[in-house]
N, C-alpha and C positions, 0 to 999 in steps of 0.2 A: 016688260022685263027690264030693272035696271041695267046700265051697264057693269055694275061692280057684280052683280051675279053672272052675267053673260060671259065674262071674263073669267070668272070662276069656274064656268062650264069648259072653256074654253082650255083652260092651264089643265085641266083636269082631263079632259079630253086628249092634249098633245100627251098630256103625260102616262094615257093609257097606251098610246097608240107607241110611243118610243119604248114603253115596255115589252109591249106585244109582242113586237118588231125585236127585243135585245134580246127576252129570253128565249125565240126560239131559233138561237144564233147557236150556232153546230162549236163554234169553237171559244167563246165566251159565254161562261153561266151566269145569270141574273136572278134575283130574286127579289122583287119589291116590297118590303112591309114597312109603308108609311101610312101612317093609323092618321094625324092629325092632319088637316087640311092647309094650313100656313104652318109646321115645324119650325121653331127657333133654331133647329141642329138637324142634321142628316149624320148618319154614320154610313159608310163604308165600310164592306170586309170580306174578303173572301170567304164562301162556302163553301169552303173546304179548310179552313183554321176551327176547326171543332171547338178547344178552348178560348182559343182568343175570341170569337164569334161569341160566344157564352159569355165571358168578360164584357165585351162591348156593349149588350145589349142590355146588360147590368146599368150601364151610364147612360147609354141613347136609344132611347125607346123605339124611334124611328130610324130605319136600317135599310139600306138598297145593300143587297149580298152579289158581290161583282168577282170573280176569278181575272185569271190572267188577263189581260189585255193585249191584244196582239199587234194593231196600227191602231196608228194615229186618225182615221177618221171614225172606227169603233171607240177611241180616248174620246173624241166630237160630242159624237151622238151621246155618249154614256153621261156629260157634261150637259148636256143639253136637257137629260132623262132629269136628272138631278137639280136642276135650277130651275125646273119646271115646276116644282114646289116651293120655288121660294124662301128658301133657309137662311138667314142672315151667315150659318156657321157649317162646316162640313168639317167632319170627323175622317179620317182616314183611320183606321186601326188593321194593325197586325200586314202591312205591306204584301201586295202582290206582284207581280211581272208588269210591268204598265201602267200599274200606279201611280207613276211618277207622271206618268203623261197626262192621266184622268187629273194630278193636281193642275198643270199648266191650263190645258183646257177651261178650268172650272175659272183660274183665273180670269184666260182670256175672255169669257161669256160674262162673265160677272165680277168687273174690277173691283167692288165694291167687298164680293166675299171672304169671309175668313176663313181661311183655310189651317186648320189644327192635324197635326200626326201621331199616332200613338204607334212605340215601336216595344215590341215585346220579346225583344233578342238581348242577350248576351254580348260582349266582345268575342267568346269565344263561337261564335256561332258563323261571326265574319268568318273567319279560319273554316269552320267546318263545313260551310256550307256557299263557298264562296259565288256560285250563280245569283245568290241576293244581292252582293255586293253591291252594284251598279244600282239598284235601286234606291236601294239606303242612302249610299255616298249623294247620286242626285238629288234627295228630299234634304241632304243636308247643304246643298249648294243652291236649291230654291230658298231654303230658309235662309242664305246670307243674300240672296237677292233679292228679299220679301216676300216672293210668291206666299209661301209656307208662314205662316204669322207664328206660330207655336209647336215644338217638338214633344213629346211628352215621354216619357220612357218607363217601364213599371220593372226596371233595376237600376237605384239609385248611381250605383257608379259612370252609369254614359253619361246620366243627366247632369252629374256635377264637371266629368271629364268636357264635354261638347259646351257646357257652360266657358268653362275657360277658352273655349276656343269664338269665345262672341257669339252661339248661338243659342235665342232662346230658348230654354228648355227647363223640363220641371219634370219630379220625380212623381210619378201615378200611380196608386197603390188601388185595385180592382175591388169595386162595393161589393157587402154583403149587407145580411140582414141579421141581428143577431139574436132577434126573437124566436128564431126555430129553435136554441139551445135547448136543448133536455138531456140532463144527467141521468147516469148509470150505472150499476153494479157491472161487477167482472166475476164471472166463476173459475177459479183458476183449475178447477178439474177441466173445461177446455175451450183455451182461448184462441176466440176466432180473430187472426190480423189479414187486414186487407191491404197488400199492394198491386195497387192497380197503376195503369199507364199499358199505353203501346209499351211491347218488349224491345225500343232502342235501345243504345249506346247510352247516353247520357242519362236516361232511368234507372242502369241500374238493379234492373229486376233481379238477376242472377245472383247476386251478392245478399240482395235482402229474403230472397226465398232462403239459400244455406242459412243466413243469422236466424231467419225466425224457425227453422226447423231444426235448429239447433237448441232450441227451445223447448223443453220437456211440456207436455200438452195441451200441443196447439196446432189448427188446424189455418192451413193457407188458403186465400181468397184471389185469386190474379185475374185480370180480363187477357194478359199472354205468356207466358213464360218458354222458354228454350226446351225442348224436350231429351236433355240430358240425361242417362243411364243413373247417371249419383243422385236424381233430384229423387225423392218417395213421392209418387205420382199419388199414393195413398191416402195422403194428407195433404193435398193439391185440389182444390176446387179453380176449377178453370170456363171463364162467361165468356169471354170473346167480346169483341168491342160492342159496346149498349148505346142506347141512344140515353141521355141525360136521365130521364124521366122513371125509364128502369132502373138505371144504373143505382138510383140514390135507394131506391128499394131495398137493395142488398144490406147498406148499413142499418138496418135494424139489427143483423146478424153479428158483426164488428165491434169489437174490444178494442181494438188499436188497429190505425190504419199507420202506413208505413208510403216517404216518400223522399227515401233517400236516394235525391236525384246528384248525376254529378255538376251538374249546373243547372239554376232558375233564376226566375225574376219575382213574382210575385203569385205562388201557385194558387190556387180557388183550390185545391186539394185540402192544402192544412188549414185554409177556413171553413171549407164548409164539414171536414171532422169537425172541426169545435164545433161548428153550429150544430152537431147532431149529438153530440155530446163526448165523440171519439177524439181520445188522445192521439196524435199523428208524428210519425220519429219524422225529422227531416235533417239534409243537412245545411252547414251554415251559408247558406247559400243567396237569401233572402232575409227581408224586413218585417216577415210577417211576426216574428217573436222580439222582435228586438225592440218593444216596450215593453216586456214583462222579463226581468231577469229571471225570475223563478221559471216559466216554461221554457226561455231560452236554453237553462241548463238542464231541467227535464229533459225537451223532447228535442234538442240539438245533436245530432252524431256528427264526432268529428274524424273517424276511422270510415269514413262511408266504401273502404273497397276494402275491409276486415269483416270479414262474416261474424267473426268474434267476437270485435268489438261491436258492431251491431246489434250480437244477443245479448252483450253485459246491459243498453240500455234499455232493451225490450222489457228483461227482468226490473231494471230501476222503476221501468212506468206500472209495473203490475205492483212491486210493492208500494207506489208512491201514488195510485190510482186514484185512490179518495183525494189525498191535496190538489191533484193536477184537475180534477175535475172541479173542486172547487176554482182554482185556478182561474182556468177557463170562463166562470161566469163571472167571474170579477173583470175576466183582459178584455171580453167581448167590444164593453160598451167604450171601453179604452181606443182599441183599435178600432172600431167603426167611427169615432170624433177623427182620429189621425186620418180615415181613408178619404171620407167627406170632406176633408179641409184642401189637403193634395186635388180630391175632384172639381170642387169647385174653383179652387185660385187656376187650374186648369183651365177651364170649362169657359169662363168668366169673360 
C-alpha cells in the first residue's frame, strides 16, 4: 500500500473518530456532510440557522453543522475535526457562540488556512439581540489582526460601513438557480397570498395578514400568525414550521407571496417566488430588486406597518400581474450574473 493512500486512510479515519466523538457531545451539535475527499472550502454553520444554513449550502457544498461552542478545548477538537480534511479555505457563515474561537483555533492548527466570515445580520440586530455582540465585534478584531482573511456580509450597508473602517469585506448576495421559473395565471375570483416566516417581530406577520385580508378575495397561507379575535381565522390557512422540501410544495397554490419584513439582508424568500413564478411584496429593505427598476416599484412597500397601504400594493400586483411576471424572467438571469460575481470575488 502506498503511503499517499495509507495517509488517506489515516486523515480519514482521525476524521471519523473526532466526529464520532463531537456529535455525541450532549452540549455541542455536530453534523458532518463532507462529500469530497480533499474540499477546497469547508463551510461552518450552525444547525439551528435554518435559513442561513439553506443559503450556505447554496455556495459550499461541503458543510460541518457546528452550534454553540462552549470552551476552548471543544473550539480544539472541532479545529482539529475540520483540518482533518484539508481545506485550503474555511467558510464560517451565519455566527454562533464560540465561533470566534473555532476561528483562532483553525488558525492556530493551520497557519496556512484561510479563513472567510459570512455575517447575515443587520445593524439593527446588534441592538436587538445584543448576546451576539461579543462575537461579531471579535471576528472583526481577528480580521484587523489577520486571523480572519475576509468578512463578507449579505447587506450591503456593514459591508461598505466596516470597509471604511480598514476591514476587508465584501457585499454577498445568496445563489439561486433561475431555471426553476415558470410563469402563471392568477384568478382573481380567489387569490391565494402566502406570508410565511416565524411569527417574530421583525416579520411583520400581523400587519401583512390585516393588508391582504383587507383584500376582497383572497385566501391567507402563514406557517404562524398571532391568534387575534380581529384576524378571520376563516380565510387563514395555517402549516406550522416545514421542513424546506414540503414547505416549497405549498407554492403551487400561491399568486403572491408577501415578505414585508421590517428589516433583512438578502431573503431566499423573494428569490425563490420569482423562481416559481410568484410575485413577492417586500419591503425596501434589500438588494434583491435593486437591478430592475420596474419590480422595484412593483413589489417594493414602503408603508410596511400600514395594512393599507400594504393592500393598495397587493391590488397594483394583481392588476399588474402579467407585466411583473414577464418582468421576472427577464430580471432572473440579470440577478443571478450580479449574485455569482459578489460569490466568486468572495470565494476567490
Amino acid at each position: 500500500m502506498s503511503s499517499e493512500i495509507l495517509n488517506k486512510i489515516v486523515r480519514h479515519s482521525k476524521a471519523v473518530r473526532f466526529a464520532a466523538r463531537i456529535v455525541n457531545s450532549k452540549t455541542t451539535k455536530v453534523i458532518v456532510n463532507v462529500k469530497n475527499e480533499k474540499p477546497e472550502i469547508v463551510s461552518v454553520v450552525s444547525p439551528y440557522f435554518r435559513g442561513v444554513r439553506s443559503a450556505t449550502r447554496e455556495m459550499v457544498s461541503d458543510m460541518i453543522e457546528i452550534s454553540n461552542i462552549y470552551s476552548r478545548k471543544k473550539a480544539k477538537d472541532l479545529a482539529k475535526l475540520i483540518t482533518s480534511f484539508s481545506p485550503t479555505k474555511v467558510l464560517i457563515s451565519g455566527y454562533a457562540q464560540g465561533h470566534e474561537m473555532l476561528a483562532e483555533e483553525l488558525k492556530a492548527t493551520n497557519s496556512k488556512l484561510r479563513i472567510f466570515v459570512l455575517v447575515h445580520s443587520a445593524f439593527i440586530w446588534f441592538d436587538t439581540y445584543p448576546a451576539e455582540n461579543y462575537v461579531f465585534e471579535r471576528f472583526i478584531k481577528l480580521a484587523e489582526e489577520g486571523v480572519i482573511e475576509k468578512i463578507g456580509f449579505c447587506k450591503r450597508d456593514l459591508a461598505e460601513y466596516f470597509k471604511t473602517k480598514d476591514v476587508n469585506t465584501y457585499f454577498v448576495m445568496n445563489r439561486f438557480y433561475p431555471e426553476k421559473h415558470s410563469p402563471r395565471k392568477i384568478d382573481k375570483k380567489l387569490i391565494n397570498i402566502g406570508i410565511f416566516g416565524q411569527n417574530q417581530w421583525h416579520r411583520n406577520i400581523t400587519n401583512q395578514v390585516i393588508g391582504a385580508l383587507m383584500v376582497d378575495n383572497t385566501r391567507i397561507h402563514v406557517n404562524e400568525v398571532s391568534g387575534h379575535s380581529f384576524i378571520d381565522k376563516n380565510r387563514v390557512v395555517v402549516y406550522g414550521i416545514l421542513p424546506k422540501e414540503e414547505f416549497v410544495k405549498i407554492y403551487k397554490d400561491i399568486d403572491i407571496n408577501m415578505y414585508v419584513s421590517m428589516t433583512d439582508c438578502f431573503p431566499m424568500v423573494l428569490i425563490e417566488s420569482m423562481q416559481y413564478g410568484i410575485p413577492c411584496l417586500a419591503s425596501d429593505t434589500s438588494d434583491v430588486y435593486a437591478f430592475s427598476p420596474k419590480l422595484k416599484s412593483w413589489l417594493t412597500v414602503s408603508s410596511i406597518d400600514s395594512p393599507i397601504g400594504i393592500s393598495k400594493k397587493i391590488i397594483e400586483v394583481i392588476d399588474n400581474y402579467d407585466d411583473i411576471q414577464a418582468e421576472i424572467k427577464r430580471y432572473l438571469p440579470i440577478l443571478k450574473e450580479k449574485v455569482e460575481e459578489s460569490i466568486k470575488e468572495f470565494l476567490k
